[in-house]
mmCIF file of the C-alpha atoms, coordinates in Angstrom:
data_MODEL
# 
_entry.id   MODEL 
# 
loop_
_atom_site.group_PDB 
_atom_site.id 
_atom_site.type_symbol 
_atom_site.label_atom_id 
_atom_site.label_alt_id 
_atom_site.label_comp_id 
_atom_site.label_asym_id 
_atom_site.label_entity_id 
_atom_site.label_seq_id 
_atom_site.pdbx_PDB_ins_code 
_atom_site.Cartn_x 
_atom_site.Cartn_y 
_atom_site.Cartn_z 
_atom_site.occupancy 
_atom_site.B_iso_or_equiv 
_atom_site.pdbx_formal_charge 
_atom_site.auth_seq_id 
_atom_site.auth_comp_id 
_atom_site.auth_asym_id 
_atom_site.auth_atom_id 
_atom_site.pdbx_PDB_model_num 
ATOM 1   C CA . UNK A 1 1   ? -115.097 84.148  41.240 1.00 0.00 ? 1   UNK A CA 1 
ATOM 2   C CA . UNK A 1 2   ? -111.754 85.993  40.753 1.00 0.00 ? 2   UNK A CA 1 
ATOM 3   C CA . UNK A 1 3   ? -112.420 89.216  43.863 1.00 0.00 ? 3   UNK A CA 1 
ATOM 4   C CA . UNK A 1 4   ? -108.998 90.551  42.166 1.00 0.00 ? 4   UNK A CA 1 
ATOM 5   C CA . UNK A 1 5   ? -110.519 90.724  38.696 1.00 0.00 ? 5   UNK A CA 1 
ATOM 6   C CA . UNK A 1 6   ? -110.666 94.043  37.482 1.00 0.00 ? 6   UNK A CA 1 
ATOM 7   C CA . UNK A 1 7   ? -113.888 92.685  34.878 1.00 0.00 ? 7   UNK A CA 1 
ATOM 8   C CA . UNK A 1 8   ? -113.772 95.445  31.761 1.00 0.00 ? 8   UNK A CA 1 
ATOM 9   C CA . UNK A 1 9   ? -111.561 97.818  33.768 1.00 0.00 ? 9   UNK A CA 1 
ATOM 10  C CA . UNK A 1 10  ? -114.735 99.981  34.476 1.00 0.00 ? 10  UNK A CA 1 
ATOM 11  C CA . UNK A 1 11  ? -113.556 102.333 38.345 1.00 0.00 ? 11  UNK A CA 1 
ATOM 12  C CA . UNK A 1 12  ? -116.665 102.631 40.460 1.00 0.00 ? 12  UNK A CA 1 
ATOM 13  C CA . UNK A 1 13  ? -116.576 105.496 42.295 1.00 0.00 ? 13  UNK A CA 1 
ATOM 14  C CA . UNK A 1 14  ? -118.324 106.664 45.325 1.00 0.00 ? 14  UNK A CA 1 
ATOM 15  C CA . UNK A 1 15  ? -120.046 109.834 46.111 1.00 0.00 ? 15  UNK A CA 1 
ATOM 16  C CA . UNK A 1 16  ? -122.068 110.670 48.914 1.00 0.00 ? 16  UNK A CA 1 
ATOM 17  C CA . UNK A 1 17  ? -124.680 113.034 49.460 1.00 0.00 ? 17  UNK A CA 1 
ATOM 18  C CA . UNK A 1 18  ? -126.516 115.483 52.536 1.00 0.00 ? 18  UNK A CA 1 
ATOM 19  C CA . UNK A 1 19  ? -130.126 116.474 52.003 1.00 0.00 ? 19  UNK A CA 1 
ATOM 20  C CA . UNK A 1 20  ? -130.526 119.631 53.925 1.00 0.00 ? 20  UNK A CA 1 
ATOM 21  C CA . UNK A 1 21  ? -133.967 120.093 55.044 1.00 0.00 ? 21  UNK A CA 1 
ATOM 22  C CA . UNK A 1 22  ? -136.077 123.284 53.341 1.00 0.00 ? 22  UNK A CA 1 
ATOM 23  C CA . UNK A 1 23  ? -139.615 124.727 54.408 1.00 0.00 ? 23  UNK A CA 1 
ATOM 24  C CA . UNK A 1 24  ? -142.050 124.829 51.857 1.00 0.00 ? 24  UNK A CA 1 
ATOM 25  C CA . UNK A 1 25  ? -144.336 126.385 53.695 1.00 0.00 ? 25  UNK A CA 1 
ATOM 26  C CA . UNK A 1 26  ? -147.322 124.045 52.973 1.00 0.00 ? 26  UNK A CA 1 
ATOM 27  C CA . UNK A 1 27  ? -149.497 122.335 56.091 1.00 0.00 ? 27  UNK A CA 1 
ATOM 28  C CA . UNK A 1 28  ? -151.791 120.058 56.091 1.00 0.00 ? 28  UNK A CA 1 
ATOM 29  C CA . UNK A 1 29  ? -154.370 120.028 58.843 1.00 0.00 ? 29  UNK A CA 1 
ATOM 30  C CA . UNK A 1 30  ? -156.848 117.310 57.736 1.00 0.00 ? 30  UNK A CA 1 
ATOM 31  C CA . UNK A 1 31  ? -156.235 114.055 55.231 1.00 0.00 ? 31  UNK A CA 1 
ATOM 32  C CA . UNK A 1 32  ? -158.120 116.265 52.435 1.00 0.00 ? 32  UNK A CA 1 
ATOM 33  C CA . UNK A 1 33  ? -155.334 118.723 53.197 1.00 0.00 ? 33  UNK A CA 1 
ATOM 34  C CA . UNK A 1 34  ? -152.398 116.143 53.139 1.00 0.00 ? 34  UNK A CA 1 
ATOM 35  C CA . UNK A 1 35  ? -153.265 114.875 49.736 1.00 0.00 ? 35  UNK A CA 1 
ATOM 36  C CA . UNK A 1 36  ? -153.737 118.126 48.021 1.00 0.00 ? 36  UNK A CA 1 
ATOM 37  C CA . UNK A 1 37  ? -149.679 118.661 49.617 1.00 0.00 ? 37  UNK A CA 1 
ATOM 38  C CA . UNK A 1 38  ? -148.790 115.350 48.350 1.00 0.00 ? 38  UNK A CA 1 
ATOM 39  C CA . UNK A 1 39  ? -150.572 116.599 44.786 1.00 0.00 ? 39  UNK A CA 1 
ATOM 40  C CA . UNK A 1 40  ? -148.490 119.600 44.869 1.00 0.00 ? 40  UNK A CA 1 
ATOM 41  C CA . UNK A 1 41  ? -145.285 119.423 46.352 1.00 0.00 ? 41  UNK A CA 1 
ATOM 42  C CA . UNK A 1 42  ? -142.039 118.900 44.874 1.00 0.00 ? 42  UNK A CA 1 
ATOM 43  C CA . UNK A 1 43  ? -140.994 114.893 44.391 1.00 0.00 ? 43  UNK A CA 1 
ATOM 44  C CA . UNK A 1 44  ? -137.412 116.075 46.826 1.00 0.00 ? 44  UNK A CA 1 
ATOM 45  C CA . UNK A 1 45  ? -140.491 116.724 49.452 1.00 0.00 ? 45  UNK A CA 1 
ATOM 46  C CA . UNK A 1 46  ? -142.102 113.265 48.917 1.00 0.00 ? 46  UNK A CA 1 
ATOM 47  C CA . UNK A 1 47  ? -138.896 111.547 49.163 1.00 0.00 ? 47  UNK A CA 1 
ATOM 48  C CA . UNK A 1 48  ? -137.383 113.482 52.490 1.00 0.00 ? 48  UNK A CA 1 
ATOM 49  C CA . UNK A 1 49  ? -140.965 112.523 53.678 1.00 0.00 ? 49  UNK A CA 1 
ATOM 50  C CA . UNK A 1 50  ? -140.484 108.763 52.535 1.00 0.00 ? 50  UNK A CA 1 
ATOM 51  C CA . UNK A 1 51  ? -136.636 108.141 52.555 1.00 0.00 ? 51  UNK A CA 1 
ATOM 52  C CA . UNK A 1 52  ? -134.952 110.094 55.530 1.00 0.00 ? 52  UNK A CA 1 
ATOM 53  C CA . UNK A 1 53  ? -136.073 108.058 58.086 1.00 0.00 ? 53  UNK A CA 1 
ATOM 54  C CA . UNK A 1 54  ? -133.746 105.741 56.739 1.00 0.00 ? 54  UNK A CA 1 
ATOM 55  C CA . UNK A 1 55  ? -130.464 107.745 57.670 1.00 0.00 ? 55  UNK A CA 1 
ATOM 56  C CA . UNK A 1 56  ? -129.977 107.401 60.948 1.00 0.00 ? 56  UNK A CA 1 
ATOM 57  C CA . UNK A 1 57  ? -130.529 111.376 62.001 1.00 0.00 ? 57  UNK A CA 1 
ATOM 58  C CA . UNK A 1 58  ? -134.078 110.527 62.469 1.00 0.00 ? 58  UNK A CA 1 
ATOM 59  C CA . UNK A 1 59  ? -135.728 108.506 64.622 1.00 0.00 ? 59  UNK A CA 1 
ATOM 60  C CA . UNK A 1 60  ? -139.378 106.543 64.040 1.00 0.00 ? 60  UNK A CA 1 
ATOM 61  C CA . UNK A 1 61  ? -140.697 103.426 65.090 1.00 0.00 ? 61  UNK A CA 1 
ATOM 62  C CA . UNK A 1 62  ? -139.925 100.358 63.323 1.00 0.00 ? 62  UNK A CA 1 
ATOM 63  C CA . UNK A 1 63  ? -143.809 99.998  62.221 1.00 0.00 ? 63  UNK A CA 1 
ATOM 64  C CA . UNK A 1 64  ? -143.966 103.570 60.434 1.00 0.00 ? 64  UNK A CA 1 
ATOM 65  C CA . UNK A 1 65  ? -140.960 103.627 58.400 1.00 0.00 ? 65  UNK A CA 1 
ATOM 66  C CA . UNK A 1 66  ? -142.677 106.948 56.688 1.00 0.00 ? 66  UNK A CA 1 
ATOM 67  C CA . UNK A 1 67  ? -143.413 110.591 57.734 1.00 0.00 ? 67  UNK A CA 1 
ATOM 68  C CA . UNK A 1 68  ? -146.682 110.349 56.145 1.00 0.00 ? 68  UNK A CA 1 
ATOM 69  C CA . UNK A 1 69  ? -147.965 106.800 58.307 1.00 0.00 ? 69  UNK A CA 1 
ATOM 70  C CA . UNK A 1 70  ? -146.243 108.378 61.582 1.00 0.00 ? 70  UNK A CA 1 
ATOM 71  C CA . UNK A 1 71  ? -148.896 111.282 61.529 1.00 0.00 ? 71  UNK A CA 1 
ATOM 72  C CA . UNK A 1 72  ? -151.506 109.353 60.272 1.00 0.00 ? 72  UNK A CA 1 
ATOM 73  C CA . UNK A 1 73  ? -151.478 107.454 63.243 1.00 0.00 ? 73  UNK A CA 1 
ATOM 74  C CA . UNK A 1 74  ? -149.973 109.982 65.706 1.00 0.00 ? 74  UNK A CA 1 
ATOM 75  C CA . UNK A 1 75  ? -151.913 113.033 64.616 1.00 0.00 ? 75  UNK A CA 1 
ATOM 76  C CA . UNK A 1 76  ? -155.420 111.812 62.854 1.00 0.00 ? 76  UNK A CA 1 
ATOM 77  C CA . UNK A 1 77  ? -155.172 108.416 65.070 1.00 0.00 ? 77  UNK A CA 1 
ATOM 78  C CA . UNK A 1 78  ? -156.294 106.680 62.082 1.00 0.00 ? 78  UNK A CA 1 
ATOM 79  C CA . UNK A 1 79  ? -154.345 103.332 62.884 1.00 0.00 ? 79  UNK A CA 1 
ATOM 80  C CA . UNK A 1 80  ? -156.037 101.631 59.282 1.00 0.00 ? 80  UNK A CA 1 
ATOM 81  C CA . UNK A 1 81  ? -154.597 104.179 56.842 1.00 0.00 ? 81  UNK A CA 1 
ATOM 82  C CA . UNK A 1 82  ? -151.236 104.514 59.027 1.00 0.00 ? 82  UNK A CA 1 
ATOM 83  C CA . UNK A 1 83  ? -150.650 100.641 58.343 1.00 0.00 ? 83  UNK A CA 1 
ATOM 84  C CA . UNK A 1 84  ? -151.498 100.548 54.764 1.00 0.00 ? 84  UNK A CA 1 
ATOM 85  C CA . UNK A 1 85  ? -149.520 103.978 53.887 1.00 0.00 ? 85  UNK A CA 1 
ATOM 86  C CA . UNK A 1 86  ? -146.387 102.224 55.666 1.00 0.00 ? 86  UNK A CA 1 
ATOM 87  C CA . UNK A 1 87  ? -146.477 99.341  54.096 1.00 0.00 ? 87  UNK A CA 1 
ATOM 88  C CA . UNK A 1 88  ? -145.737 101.368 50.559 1.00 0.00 ? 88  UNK A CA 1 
ATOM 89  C CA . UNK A 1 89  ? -142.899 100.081 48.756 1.00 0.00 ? 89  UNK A CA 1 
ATOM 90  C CA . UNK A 1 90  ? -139.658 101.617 47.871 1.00 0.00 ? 90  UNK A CA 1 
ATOM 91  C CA . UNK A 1 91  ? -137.832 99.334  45.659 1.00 0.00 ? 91  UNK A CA 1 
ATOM 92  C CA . UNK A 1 92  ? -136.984 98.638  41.863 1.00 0.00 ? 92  UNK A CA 1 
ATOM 93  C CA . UNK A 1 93  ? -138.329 99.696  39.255 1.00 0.00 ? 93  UNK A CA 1 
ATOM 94  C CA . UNK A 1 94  ? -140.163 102.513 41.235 1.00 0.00 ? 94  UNK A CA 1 
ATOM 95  C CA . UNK A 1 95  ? -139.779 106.247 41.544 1.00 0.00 ? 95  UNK A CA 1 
ATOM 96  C CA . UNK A 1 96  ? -140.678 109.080 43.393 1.00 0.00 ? 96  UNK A CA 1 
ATOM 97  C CA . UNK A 1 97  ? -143.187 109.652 41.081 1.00 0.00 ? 97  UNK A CA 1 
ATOM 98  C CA . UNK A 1 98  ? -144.960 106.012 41.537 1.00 0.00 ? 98  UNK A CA 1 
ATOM 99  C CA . UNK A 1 99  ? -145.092 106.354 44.577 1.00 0.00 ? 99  UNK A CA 1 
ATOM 100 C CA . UNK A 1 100 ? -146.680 109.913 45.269 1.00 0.00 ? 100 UNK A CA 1 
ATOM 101 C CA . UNK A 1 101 ? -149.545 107.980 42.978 1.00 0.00 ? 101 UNK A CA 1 
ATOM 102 C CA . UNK A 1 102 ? -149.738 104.925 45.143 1.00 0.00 ? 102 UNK A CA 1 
ATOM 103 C CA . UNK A 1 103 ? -149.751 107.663 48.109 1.00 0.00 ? 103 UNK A CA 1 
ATOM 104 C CA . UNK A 1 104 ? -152.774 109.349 46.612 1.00 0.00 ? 104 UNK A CA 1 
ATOM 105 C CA . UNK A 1 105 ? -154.340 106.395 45.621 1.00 0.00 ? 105 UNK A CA 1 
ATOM 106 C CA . UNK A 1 106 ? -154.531 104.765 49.108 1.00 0.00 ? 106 UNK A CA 1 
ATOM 107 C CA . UNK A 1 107 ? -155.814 108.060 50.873 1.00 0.00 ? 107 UNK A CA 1 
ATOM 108 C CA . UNK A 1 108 ? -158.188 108.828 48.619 1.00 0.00 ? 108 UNK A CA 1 
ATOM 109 C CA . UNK A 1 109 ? -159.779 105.427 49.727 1.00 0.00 ? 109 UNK A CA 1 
ATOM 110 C CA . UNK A 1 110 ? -160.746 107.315 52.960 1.00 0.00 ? 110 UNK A CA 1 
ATOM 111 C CA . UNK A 1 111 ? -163.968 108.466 54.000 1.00 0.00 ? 111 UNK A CA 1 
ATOM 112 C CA . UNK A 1 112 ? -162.428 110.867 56.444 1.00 0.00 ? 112 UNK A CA 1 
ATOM 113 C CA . UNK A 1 113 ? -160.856 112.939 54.008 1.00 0.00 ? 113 UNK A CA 1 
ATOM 114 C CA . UNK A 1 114 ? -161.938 116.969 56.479 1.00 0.00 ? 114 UNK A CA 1 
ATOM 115 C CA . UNK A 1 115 ? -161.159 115.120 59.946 1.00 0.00 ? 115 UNK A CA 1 
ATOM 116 C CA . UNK A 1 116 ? -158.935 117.555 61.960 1.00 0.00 ? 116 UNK A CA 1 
ATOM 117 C CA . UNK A 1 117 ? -155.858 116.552 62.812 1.00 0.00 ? 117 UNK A CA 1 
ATOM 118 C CA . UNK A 1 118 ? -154.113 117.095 66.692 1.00 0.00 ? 118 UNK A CA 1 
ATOM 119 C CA . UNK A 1 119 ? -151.282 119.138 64.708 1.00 0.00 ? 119 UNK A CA 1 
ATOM 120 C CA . UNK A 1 120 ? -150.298 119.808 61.129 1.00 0.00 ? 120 UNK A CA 1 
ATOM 121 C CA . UNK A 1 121 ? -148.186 117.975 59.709 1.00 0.00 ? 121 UNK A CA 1 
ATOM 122 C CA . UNK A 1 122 ? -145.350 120.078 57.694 1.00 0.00 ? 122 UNK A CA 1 
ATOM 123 C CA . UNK A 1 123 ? -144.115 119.846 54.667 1.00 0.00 ? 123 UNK A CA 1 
ATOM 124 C CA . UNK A 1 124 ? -140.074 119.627 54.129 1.00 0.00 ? 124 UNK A CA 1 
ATOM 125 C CA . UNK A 1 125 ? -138.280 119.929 50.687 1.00 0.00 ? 125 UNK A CA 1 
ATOM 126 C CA . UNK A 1 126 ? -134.282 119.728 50.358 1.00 0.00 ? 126 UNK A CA 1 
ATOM 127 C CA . UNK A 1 127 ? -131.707 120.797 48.735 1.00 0.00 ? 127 UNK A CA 1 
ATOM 128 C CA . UNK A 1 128 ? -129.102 118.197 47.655 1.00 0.00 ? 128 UNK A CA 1 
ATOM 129 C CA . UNK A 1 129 ? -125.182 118.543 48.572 1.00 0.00 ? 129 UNK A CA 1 
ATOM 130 C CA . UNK A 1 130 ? -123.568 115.551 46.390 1.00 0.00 ? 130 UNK A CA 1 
ATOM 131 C CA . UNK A 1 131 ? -119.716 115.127 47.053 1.00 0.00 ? 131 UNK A CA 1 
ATOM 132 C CA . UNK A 1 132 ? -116.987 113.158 45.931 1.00 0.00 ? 132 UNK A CA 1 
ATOM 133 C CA . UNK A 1 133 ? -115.434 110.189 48.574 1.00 0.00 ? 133 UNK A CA 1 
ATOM 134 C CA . UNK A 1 134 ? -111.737 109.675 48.052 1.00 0.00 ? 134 UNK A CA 1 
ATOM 135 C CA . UNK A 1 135 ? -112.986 105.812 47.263 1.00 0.00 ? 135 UNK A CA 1 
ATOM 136 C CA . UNK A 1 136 ? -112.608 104.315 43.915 1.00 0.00 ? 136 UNK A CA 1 
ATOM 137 C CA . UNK A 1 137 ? -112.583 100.688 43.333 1.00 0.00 ? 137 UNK A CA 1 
ATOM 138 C CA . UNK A 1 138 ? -111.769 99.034  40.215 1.00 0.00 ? 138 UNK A CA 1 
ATOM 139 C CA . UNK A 1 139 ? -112.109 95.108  41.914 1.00 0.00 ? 139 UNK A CA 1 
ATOM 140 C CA . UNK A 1 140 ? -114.647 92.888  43.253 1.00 0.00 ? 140 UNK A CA 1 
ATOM 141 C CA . UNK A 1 141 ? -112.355 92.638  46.459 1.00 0.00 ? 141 UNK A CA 1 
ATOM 142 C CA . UNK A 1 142 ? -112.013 96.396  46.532 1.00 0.00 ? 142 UNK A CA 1 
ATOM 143 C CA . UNK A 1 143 ? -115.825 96.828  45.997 1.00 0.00 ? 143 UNK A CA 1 
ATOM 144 C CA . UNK A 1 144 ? -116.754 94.915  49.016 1.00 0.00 ? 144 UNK A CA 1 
ATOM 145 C CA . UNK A 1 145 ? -113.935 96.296  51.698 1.00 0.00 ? 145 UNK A CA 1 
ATOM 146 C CA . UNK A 1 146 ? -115.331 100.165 50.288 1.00 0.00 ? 146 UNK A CA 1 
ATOM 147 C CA . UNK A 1 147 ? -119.243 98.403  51.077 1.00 0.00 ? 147 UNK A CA 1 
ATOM 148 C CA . UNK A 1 148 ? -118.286 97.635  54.404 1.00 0.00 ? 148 UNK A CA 1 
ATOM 149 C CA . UNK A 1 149 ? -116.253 100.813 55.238 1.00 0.00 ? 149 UNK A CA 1 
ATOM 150 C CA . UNK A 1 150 ? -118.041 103.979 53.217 1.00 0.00 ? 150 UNK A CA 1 
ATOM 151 C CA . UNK A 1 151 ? -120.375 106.384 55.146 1.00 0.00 ? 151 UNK A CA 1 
ATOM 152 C CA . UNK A 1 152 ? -124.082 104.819 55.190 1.00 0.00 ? 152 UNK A CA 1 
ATOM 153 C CA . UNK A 1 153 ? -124.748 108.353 53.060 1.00 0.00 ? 153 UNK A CA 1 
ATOM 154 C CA . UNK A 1 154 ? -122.542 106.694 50.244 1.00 0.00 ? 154 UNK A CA 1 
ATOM 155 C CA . UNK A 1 155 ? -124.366 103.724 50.012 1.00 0.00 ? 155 UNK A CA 1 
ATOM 156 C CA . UNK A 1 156 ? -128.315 105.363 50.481 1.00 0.00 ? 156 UNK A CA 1 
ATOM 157 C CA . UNK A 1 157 ? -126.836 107.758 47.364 1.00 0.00 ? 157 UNK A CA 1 
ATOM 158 C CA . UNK A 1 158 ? -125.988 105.258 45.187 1.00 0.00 ? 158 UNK A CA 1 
ATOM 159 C CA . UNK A 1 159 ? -128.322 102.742 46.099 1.00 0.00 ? 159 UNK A CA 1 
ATOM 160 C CA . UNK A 1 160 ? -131.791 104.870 46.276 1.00 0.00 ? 160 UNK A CA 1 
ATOM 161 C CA . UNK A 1 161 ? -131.504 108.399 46.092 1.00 0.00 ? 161 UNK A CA 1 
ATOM 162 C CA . UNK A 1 162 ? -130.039 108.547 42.366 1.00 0.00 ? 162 UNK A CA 1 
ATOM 163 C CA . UNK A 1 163 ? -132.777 105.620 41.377 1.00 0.00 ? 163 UNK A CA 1 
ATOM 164 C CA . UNK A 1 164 ? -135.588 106.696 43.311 1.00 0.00 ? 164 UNK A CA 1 
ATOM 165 C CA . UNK A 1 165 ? -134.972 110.159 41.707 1.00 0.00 ? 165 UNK A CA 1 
ATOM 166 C CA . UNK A 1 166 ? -134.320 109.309 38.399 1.00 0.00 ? 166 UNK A CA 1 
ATOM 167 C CA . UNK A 1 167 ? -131.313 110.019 37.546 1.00 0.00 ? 167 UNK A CA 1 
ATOM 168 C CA . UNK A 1 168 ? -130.260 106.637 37.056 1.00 0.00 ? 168 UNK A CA 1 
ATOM 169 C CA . UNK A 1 169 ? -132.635 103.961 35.900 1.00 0.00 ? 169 UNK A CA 1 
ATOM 170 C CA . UNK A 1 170 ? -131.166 101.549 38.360 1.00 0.00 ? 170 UNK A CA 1 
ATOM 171 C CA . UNK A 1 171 ? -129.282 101.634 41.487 1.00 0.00 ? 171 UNK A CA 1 
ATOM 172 C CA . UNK A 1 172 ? -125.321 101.856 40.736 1.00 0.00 ? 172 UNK A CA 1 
ATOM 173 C CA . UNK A 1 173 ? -124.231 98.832  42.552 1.00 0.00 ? 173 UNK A CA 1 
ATOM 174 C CA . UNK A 1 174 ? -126.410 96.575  40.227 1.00 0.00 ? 174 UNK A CA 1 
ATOM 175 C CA . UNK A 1 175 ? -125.173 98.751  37.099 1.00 0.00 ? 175 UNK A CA 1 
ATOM 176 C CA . UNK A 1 176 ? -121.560 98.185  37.682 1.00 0.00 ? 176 UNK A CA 1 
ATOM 177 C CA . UNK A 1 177 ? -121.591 94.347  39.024 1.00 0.00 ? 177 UNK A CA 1 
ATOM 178 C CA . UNK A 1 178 ? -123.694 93.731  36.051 1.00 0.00 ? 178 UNK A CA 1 
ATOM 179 C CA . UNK A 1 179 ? -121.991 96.154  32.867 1.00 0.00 ? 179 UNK A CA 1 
ATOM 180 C CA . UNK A 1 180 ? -118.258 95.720  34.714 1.00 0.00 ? 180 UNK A CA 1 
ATOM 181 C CA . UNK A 1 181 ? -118.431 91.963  35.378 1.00 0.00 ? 181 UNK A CA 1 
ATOM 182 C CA . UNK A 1 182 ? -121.415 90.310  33.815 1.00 0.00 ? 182 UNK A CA 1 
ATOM 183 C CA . UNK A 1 183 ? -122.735 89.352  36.964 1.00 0.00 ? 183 UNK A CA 1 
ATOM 184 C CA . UNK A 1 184 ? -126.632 89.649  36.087 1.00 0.00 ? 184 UNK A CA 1 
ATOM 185 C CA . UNK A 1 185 ? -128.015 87.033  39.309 1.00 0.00 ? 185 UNK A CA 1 
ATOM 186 C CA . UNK A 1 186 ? -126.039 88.880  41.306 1.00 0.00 ? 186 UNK A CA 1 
ATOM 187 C CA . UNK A 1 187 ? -126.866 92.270  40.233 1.00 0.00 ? 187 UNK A CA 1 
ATOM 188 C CA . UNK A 1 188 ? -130.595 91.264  40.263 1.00 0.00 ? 188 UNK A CA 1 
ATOM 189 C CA . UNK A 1 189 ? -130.497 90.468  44.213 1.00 0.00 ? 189 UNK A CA 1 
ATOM 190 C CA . UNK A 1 190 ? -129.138 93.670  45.390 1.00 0.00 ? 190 UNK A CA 1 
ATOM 191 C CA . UNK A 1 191 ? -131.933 95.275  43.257 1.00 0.00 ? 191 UNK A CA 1 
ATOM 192 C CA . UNK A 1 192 ? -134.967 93.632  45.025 1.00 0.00 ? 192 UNK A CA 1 
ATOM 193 C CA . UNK A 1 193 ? -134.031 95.380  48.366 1.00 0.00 ? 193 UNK A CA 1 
ATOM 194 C CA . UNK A 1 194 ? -136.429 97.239  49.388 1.00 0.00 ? 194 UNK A CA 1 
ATOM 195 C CA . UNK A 1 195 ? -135.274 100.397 51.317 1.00 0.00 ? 195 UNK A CA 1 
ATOM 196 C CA . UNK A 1 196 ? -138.466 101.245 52.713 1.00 0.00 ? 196 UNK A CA 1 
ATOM 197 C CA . UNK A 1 197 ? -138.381 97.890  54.898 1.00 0.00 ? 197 UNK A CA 1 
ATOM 198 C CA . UNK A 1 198 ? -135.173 99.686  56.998 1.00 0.00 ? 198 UNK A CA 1 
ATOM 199 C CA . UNK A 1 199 ? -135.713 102.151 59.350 1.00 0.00 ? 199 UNK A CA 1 
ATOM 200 C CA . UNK A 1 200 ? -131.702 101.355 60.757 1.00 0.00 ? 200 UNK A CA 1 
ATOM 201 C CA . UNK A 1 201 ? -128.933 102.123 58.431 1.00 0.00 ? 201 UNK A CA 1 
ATOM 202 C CA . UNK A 1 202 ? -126.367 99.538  59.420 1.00 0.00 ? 202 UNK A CA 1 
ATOM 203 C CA . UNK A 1 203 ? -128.828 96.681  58.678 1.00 0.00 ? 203 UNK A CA 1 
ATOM 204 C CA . UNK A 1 204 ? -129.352 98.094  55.288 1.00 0.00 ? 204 UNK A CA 1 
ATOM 205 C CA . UNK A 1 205 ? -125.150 97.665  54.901 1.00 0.00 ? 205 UNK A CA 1 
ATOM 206 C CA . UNK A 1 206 ? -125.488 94.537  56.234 1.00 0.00 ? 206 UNK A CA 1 
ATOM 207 C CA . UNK A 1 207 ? -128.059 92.591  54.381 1.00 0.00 ? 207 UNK A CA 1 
ATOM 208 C CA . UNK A 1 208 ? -125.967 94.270  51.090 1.00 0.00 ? 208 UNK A CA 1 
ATOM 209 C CA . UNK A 1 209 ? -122.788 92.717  52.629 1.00 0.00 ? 209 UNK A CA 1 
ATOM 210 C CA . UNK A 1 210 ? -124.558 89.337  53.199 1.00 0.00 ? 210 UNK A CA 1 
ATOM 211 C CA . UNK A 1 211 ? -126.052 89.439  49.456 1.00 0.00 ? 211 UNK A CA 1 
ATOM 212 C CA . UNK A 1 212 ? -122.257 90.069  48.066 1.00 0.00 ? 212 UNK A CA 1 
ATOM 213 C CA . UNK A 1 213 ? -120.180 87.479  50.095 1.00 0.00 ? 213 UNK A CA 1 
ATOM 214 C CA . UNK A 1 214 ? -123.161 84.754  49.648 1.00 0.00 ? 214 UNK A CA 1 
ATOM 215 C CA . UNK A 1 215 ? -122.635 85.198  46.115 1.00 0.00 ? 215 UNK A CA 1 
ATOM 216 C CA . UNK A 1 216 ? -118.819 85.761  45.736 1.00 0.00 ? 216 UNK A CA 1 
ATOM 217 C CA . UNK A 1 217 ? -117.579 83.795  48.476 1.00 0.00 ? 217 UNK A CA 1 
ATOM 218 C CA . UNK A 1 218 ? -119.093 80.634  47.788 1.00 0.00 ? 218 UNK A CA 1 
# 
């Protein structure tokens, strides 16, 4: 593989993005409570809730990569539900919207639905701020040096956020590899990452980096 080929001359450019945090002044106290919030709250609520512990401003254990499983287990200490809501996936083809139904789905299989919870867990919404990077890259070489060097907000923007949220119906890296240089096996392994098995950033650019130079090194 030529890394200085510039494929059909199609730039990728990067953009990065900040998802301030917004009250929307829904609680739940009780599981009965939580899924009437996860029936009615905005789909920028249920992905803060399912995405953010991803960026590297929050902290949660390794075995709850979600909001939703942390106060499962934490604050209705129901250690069954917590495991089976954390183990939701994140990946292509799925949206926010497939996965607030797998959500319901799975805690609607409770039978502890008016259990009181220790404290309430809190609904957050966002606001997106999406900004331009000074990066563009029109070659393969290019691509991988801006991978490797961009703001882990670059890559969780074009890699999940713009997917997850529909306003792409893939993740960009896949797009371009694929519609810029034809490269369709490649393209297809960056798109079974799952996000939602990362709860550290850097081994999310990692295991991206790893896919790349496997496949255009060799």
């Amino acid at each position: 593989m030529n890394l200085d080929s510039q494929g059909k001359g199609i730039p990728f450019k990067f953009y990065a993005a900040y998802y301030p945090p917004v009250y929307t002044k829904v609680k739940a106290n009780s599981l009965s409570e939580l899924i009437k919030g996860i029936s009615t709250v905005d789909k920028n609520s249920i992905f803060y809730h399912v995405f953010h512990p991803m960026l590297s401003s929050h902290v949660v254990p390794e075995d709850l990569p979600n909001d939703f499983a942390f106060w499962l287990r934490e604050s209705l200490h129901d250690e069954y539900l917590a495991e089976v809501v954390a183990d939701i996936k994140g990946g292509e083809p799925l949206t926010i919207e497939d996965i607030r139904k797998e959500l319901l789905e799975l805690l609607n299989t409770s039978t502890h639905l008016d259990k009181t919870a220790d404290y309430p867990f809190v609904f957050i919404s966002f606001i997106p701020v999406v900004y331009p990077l000074d990066v563009e890259v029109r070659t393969l070489a290019e691509f991988m040096d801006a991978i490797a060097k961009v703001p882990v907000r670059s890559l969780f923007y074009h890699f999940v956020y713009k997917r997850v949220m529909g306003l792409s119906k893939r993740n960009d890296f896949t797009t371009w590899l694929e519609e810029n240089f034809g490269l369709i096996d490649l393209g297809e392994k960056i798109a079974k990452i799952d996000p939602q098995t990362y709860t550290e950033e850097e081994d999310f650019r990692q295991d991206l980096l790893k896919i790349l130079e496997g496949e255009l090194l060799k």
